[in-house]
TORPARO-151854 format. One record per residue (C-alpha): x, y, z; residue number from 1. Coordinates in nm, 4 decimals. Layout:
X / Y / Z / NUM
...
This chain:
9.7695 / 9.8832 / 6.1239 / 1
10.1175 / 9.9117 / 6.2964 / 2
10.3862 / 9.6326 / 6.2330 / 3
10.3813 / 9.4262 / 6.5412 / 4
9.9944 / 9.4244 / 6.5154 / 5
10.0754 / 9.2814 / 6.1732 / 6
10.2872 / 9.0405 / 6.2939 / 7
10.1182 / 8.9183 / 6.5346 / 8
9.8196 / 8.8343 / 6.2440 / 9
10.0601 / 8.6770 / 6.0363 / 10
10.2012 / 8.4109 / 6.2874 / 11
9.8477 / 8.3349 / 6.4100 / 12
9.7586 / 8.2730 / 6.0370 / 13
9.7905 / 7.8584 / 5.9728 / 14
9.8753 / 7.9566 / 5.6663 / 15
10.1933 / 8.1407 / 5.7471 / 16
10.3803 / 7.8418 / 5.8238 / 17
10.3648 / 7.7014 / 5.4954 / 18
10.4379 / 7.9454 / 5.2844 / 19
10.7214 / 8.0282 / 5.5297 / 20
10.8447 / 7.6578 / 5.4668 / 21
10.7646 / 7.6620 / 5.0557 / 22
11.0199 / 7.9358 / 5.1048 / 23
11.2741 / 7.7405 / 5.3248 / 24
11.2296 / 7.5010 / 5.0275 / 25
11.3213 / 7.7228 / 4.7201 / 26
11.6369 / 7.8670 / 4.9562 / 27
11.7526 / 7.5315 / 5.0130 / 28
11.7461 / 7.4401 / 4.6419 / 29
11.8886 / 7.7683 / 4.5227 / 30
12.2127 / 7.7507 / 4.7971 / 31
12.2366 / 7.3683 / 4.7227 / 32
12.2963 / 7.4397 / 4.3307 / 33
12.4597 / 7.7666 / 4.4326 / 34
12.8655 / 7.8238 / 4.4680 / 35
12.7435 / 7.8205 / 4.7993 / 36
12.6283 / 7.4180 / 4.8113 / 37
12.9143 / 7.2979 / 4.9290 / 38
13.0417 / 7.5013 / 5.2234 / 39
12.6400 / 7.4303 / 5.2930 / 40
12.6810 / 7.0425 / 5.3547 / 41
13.0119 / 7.0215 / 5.4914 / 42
12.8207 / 7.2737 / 5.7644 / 43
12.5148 / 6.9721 / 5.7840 / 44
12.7877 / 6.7437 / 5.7505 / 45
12.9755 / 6.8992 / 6.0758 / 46
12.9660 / 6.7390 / 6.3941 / 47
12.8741 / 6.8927 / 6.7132 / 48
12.7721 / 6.7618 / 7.0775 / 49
12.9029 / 6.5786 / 7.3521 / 50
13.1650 / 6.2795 / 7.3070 / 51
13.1451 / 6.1732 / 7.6774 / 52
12.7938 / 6.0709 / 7.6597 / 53
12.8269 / 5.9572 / 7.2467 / 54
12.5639 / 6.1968 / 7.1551 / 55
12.7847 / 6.3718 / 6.8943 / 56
12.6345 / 6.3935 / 6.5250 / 57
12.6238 / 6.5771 / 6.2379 / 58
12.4066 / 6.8696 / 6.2183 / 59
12.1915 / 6.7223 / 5.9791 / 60
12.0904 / 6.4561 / 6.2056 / 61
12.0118 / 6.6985 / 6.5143 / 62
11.7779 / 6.8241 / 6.2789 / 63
11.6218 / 6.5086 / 6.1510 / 64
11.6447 / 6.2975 / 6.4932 / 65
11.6179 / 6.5676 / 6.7205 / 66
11.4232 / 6.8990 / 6.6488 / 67
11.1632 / 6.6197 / 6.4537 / 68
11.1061 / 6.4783 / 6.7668 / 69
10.9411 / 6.8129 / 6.8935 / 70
10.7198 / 6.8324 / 6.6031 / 71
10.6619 / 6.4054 / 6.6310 / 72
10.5280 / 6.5700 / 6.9880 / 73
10.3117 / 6.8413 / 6.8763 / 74
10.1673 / 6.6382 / 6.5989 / 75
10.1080 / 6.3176 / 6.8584 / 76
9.9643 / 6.6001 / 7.1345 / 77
9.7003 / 6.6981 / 6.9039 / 78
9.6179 / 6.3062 / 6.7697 / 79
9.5612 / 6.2552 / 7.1201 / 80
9.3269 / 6.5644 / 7.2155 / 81
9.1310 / 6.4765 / 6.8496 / 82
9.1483 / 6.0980 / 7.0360 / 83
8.9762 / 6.1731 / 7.3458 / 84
8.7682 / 6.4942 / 7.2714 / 85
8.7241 / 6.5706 / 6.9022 / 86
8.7236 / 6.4002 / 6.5611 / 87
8.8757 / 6.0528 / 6.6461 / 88
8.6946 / 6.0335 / 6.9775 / 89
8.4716 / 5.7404 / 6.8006 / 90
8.6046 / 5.4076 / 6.6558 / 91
8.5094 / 5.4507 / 6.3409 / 92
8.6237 / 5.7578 / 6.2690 / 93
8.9500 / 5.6797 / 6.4620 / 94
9.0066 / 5.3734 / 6.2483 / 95
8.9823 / 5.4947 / 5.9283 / 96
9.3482 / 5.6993 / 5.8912 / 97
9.4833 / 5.3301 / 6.0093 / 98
9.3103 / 5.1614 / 5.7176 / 99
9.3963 / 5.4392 / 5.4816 / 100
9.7447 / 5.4018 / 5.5955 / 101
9.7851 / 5.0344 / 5.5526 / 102
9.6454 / 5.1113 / 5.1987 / 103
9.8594 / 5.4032 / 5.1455 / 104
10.1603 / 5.1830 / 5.2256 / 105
10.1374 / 4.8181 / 5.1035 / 106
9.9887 / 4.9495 / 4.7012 / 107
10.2674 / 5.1905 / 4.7267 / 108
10.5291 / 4.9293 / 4.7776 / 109
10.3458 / 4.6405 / 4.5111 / 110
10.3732 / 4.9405 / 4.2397 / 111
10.6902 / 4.9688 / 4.2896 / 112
10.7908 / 4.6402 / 4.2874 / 113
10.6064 / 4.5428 / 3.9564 / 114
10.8555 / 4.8157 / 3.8191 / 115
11.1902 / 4.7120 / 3.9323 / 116
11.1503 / 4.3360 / 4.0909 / 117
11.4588 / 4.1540 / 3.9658 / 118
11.6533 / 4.4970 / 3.8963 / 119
11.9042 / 4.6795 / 4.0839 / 120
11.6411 / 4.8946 / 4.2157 / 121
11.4438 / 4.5874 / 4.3811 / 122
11.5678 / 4.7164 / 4.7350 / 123
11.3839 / 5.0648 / 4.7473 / 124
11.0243 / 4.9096 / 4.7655 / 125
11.0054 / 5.0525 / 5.0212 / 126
11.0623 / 5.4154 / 4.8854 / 127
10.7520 / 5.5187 / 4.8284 / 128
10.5386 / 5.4332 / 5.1080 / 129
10.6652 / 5.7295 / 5.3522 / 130
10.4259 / 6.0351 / 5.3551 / 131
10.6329 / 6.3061 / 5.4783 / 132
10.3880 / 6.4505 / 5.7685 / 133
10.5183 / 6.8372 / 5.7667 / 134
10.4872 / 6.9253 / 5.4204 / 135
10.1440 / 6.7675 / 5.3829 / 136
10.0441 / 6.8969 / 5.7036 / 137
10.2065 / 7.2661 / 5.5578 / 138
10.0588 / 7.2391 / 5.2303 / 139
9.6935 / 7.1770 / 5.3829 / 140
9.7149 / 7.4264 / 5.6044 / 141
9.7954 / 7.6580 / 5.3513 / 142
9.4121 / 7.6436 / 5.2463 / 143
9.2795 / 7.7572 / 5.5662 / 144
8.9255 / 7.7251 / 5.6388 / 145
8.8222 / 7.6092 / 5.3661 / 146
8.9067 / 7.2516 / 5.4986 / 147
8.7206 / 7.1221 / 5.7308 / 148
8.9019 / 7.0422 / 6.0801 / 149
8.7932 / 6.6632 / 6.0337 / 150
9.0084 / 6.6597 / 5.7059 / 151
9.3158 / 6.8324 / 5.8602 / 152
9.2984 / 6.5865 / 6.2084 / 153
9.2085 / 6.2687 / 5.9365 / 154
9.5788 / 6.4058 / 5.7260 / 155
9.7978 / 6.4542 / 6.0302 / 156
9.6621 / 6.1080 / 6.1638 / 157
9.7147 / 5.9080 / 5.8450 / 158
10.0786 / 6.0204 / 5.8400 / 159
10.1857 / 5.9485 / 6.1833 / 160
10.0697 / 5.5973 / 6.1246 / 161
10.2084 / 5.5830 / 5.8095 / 162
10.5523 / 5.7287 / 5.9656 / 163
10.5667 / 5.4598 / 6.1839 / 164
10.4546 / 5.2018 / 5.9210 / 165
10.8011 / 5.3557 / 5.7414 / 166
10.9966 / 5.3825 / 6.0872 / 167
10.9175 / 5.0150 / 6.1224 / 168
10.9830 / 4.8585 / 5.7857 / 169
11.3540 / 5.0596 / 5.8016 / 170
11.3977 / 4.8890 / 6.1277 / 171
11.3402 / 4.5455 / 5.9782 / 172
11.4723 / 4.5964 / 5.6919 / 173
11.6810 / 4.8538 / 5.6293 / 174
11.8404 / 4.8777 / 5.9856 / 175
12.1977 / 4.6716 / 5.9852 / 176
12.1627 / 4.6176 / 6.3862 / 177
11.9181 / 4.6721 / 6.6601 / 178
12.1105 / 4.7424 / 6.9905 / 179
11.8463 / 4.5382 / 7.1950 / 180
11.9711 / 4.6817 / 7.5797 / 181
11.8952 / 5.0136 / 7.4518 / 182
11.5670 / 4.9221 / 7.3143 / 183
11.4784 / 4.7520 / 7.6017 / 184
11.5525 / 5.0349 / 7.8321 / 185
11.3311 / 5.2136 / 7.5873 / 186
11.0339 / 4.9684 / 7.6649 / 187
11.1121 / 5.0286 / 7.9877 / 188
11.0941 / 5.4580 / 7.9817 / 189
10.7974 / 5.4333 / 7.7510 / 190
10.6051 / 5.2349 / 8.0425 / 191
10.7461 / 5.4569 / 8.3477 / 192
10.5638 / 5.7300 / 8.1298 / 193
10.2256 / 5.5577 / 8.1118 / 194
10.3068 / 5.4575 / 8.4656 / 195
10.2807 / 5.8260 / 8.5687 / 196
10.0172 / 5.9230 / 8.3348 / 197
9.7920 / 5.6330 / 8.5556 / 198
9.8839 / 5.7291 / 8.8653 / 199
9.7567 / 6.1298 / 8.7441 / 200
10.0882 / 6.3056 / 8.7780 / 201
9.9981 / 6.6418 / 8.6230 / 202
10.3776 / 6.8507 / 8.6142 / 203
10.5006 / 6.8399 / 8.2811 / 204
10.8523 / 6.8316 / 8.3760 / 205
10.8045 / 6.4939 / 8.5164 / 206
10.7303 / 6.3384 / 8.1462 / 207
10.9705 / 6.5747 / 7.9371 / 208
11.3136 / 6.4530 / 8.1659 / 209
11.2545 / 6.0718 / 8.1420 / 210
11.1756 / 6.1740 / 7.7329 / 211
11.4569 / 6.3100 / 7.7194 / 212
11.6321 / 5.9557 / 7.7944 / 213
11.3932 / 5.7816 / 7.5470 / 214
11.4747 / 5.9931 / 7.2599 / 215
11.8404 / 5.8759 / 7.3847 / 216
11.7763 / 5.5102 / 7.4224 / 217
11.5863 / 5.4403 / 7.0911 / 218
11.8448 / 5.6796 / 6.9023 / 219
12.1041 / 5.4575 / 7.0178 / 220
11.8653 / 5.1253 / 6.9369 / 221
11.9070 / 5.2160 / 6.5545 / 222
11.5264 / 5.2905 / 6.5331 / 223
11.4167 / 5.6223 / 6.4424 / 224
11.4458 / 5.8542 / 6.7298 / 225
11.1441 / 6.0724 / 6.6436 / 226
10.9199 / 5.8085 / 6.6994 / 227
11.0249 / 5.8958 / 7.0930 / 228
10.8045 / 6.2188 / 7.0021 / 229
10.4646 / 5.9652 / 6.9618 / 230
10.5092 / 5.8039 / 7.2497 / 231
10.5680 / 6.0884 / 7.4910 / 232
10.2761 / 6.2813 / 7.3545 / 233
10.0696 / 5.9852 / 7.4207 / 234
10.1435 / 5.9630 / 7.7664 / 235
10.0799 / 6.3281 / 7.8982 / 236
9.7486 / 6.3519 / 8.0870 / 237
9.4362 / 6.5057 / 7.8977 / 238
9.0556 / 6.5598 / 7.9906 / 239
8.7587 / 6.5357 / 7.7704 / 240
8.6167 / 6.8685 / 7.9871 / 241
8.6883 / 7.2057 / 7.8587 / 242
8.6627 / 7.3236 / 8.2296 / 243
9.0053 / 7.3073 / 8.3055 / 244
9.3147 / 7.3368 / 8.0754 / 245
9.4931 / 7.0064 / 8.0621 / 246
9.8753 / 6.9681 / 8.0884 / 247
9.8689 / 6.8490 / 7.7417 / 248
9.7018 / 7.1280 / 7.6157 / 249
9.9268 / 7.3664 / 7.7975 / 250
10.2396 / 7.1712 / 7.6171 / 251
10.0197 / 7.1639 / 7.2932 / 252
9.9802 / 7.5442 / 7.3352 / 253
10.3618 / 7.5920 / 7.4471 / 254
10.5162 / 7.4073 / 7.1071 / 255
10.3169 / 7.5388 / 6.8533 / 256
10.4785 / 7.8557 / 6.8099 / 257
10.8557 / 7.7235 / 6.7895 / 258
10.7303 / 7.4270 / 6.5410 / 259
10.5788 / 7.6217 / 6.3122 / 260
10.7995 / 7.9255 / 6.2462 / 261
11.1652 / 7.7321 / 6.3485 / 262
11.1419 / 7.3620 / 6.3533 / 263
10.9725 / 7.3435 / 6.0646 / 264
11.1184 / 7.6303 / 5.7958 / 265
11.5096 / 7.4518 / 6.0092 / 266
11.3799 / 7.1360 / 5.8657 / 267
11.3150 / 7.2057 / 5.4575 / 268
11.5809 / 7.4421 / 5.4928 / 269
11.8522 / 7.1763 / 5.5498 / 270
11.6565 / 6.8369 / 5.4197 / 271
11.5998 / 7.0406 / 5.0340 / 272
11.9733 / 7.0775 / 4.9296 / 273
11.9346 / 6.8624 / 4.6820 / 274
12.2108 / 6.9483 / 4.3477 / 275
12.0858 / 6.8878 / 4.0139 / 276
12.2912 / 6.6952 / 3.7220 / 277
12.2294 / 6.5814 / 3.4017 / 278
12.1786 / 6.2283 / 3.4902 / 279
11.8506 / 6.3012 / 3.7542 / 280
11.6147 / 6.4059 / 3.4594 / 281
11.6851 / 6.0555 / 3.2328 / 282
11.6513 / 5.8765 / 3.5990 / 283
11.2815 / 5.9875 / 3.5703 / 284
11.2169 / 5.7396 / 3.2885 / 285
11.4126 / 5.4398 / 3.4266 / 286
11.2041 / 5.1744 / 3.6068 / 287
11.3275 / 5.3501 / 3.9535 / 288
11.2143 / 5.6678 / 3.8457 / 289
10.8727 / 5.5469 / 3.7290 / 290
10.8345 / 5.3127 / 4.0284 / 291
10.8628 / 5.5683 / 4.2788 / 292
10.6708 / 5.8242 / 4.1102 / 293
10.4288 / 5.5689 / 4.0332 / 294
10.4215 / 5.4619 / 4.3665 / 295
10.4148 / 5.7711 / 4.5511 / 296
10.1309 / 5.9843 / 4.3326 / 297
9.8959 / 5.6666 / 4.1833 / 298
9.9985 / 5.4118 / 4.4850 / 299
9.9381 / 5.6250 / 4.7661 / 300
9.5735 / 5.7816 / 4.5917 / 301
9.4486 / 5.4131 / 4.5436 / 302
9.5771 / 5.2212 / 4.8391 / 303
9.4426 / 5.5464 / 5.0308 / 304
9.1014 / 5.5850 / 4.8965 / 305
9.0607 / 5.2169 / 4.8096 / 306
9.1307 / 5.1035 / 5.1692 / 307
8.9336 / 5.3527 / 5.3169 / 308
8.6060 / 5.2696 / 5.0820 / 309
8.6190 / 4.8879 / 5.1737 / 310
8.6489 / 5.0306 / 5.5324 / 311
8.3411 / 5.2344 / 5.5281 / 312
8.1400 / 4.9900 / 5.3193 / 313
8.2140 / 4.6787 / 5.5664 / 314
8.0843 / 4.9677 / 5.8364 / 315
8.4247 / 4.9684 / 6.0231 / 316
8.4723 / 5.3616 / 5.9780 / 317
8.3516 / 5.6613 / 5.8820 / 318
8.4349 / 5.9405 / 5.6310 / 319
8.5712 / 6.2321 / 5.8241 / 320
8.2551 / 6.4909 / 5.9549 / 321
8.1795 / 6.6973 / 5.7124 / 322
8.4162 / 6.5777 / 5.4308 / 323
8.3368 / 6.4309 / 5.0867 / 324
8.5371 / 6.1766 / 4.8760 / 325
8.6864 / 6.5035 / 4.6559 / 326
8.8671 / 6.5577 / 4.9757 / 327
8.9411 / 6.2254 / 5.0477 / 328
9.1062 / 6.2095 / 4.6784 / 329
9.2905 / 6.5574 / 4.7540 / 330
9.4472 / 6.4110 / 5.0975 / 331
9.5478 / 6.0849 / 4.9162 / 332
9.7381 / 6.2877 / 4.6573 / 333
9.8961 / 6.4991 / 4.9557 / 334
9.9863 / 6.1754 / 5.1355 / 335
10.2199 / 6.1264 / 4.8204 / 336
10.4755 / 6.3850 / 4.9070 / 337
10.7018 / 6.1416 / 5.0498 / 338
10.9910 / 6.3406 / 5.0755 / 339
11.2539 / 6.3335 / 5.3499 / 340
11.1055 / 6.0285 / 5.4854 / 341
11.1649 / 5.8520 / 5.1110 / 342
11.4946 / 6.0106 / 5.0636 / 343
11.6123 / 5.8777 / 5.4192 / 344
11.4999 / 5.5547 / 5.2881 / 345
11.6387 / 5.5926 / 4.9767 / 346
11.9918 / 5.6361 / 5.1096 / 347
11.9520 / 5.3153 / 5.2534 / 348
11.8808 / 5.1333 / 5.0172 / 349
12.0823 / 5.2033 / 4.8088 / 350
12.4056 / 5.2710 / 5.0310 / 351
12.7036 / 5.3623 / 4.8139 / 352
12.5864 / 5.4062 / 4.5135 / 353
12.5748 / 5.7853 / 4.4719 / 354
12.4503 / 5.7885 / 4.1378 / 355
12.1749 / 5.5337 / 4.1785 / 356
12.0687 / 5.7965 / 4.5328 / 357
12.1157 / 6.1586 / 4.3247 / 358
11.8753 / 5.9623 / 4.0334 / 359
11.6271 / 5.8296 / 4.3763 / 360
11.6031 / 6.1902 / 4.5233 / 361
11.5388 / 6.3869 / 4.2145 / 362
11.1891 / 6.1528 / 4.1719 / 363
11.1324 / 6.2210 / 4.4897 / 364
11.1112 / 6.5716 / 4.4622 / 365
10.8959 / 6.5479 / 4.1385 / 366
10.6424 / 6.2948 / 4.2710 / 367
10.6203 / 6.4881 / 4.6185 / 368
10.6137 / 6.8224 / 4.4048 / 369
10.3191 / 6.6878 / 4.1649 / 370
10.1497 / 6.5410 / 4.4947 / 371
10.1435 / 6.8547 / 4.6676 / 372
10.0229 / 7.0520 / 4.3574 / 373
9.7649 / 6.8153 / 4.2967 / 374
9.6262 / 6.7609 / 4.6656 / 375
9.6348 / 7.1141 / 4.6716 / 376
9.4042 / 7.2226 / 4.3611 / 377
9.1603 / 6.9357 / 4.4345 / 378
9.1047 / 7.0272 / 4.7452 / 379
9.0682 / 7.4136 / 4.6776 / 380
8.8062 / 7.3119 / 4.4080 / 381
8.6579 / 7.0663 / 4.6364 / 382
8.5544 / 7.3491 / 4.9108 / 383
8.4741 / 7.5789 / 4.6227 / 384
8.2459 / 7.3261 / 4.4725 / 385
8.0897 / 7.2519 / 4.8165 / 386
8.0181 / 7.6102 / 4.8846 / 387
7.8027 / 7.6677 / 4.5642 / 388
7.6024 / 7.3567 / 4.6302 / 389
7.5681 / 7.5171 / 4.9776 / 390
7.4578 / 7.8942 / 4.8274 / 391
């Protein structure tokens, strides 16, 4: 086999991109407690862009605000195929990742708050209800085949509600201002885009240039700008036929490549620089530490699995096609790596008060570290169990 043939295997491989971005993740820790760590976030920390038009930030945030957007879009392009033509085509199974979610975010919170009400830490309840979509979406794909699609689509659609669950609780909460002219001019961009989509305008170009200016508007609103992502991938024009190839397939087809093997590895590579001290490891046993550990591996496997069950047993939904509850246990673990999402909250709650964050972020990793080891063995003992009982 020659070396581009190789290649070629490798970046088809689903797999690939998350053991590319487990990588990105031990880099990131290694130059962020390195000699190096410093020169590394005064780079994050440096500002590029364009005054004129106030769209200059910090690296860091192109990253977060802008380059998530993309993958916000690819995620949201294939919601919306699964939505129309696949595994959430029904109600019931389209309804369960919003239950789950709702679960996965308000038992989440209620652990957390039984830890640290009337403490210092009462502010980051809502820590723990983030699920950070691309490393649960990485770690899951890492498995391959062995998961069924229904599981994967049921994951990626759980998170984006639960993302914008967490996009809207920092907004009311955690957001000092809303600019309300620039929000409204998003309200009005987000409906110019479902305009077009219902009068069947097909050319791409036509819904990534007035995206463009919604990504700008709601940046400048003080909401989360990848949430601009959702909402353009919801308005590009689909078919349930497999006859002809849809424009959001073609877009679907066109980012997969660059979010995989760049946006993604870019984003742990710059969101993991996280440098250890002595006072992180006695943070785990404080009543923050415990909350959002609690909150993030036992609050998000409950309020997931619990909210789902009542779902299914009032016949509102239905488990996932060809899925069992092992794998509904596995994703609710996975859902726990809250991550860059948490830490993002974290540093608003807690504005400030560096040693109170550095004590926030090091829980973070553990909890979203033991929630990606643990979705990730139950699951790969799920499908092995499954396949016996199959044999």
């Amino acid at each position: 086999m020659n070396l581009s043939v190789y290649f070629k295997k490798f970046f088809n491989n689903s797999q690939s991109s998350g053991i590319i971005l487990i990588f990105c993740v031990l880099v990131s820790l290694l130059i962020a407690n390195s000699s190096a760590g410093e020169d590394f976030q005064h780079f994050l920390d440096n500002e590029i862009g364009v005054e004129l038009f106030h769209l200059k930030y910090p690296v860091s945030i192109w990253i977060n605000d802008g380059l998530m957007a993309i993958f916000f879009l690819l995620v949201g392009l294939e919601i919306k195929r699964e939505m129309v033509e696949g595994e959430l085509s029904s109600f019931k199974n389209a309804s369960l990742p919003i239950f789950a979610a709702i679960g996965g975010m308000t038992i989440p919170a209620g652990i957390y708050s039984i830890f640290n009400a009337e403490t210092p830490y009462a502010n980051g309840w809502g820590i723990p209800m983030a699920t950070d979509i691309a490393f649960s979406l990485a770690i899951i794909s890492m498995l391959g085949s062995k998961i069924p699609n229904s599981i994967k689509i049921f994951l990626a659609a759980l998170a984006i509600v639960d993302d914008l669950g967490a996009i809207l609780v920092i907004a009311i909460f955690y957001t000092e201002q809303i600019h309300w002219t620039y929000l409204l001019l998003s309200f009005g961009v987000t409906a110019l885009l479902f305009l077009l989509n219902f009068l069947k305008v097909t050319k791409i170009y036509f819904y990534i240039i007035p995206g463009l200016f919604l990504w700008y508007f709601l940046h400048h609103s003080g909401i989360h700008a990848t949430i601009a992502g959702v909402l353009l991938a919801f308005s590009i024009p689909t078919n349930a036929s497999n006859v002809k190839i849809s424009p959001l397939e073609k877009l679907e087809h066109t980012l997969y490549f660059p979010v995989s093997f760049l946006i993604m590895p870019i984003f742990a590579l710059t969101n993991t620089n996280i440098a250890f001290n002595n006072g992180m490891l006695e943070g785990l046993t404080s009543t923050l530490g415990l909350g959002i550990i609690g909150g993030l591996i036992i609050g998000k496997l409950i309020g997931i699995n619990l909210f789902s069950l009542i779902a299914i047993k009032f016949k509102l939904s239905s488990l996932p096609q060809n899925s069992s509850w092992t794998q509904m246990i596995g994703v609710g673990f996975l859902a726990g790596i809250g991550f860059t999402m948490s830490i993002f909250i974290a540093l608003l709650s807690f504005k400030g008060e560096i040693e109170i964050q550095d004590e926030a972020k090091f829980a973070i990793l553990i909890a979203s570290f033991l929630a990606a080891v643990l979705g990730y063995v139950i699951l790969n003992l799920g499908s092995k169990k499954k396949e016996v009982i199959e044999n």
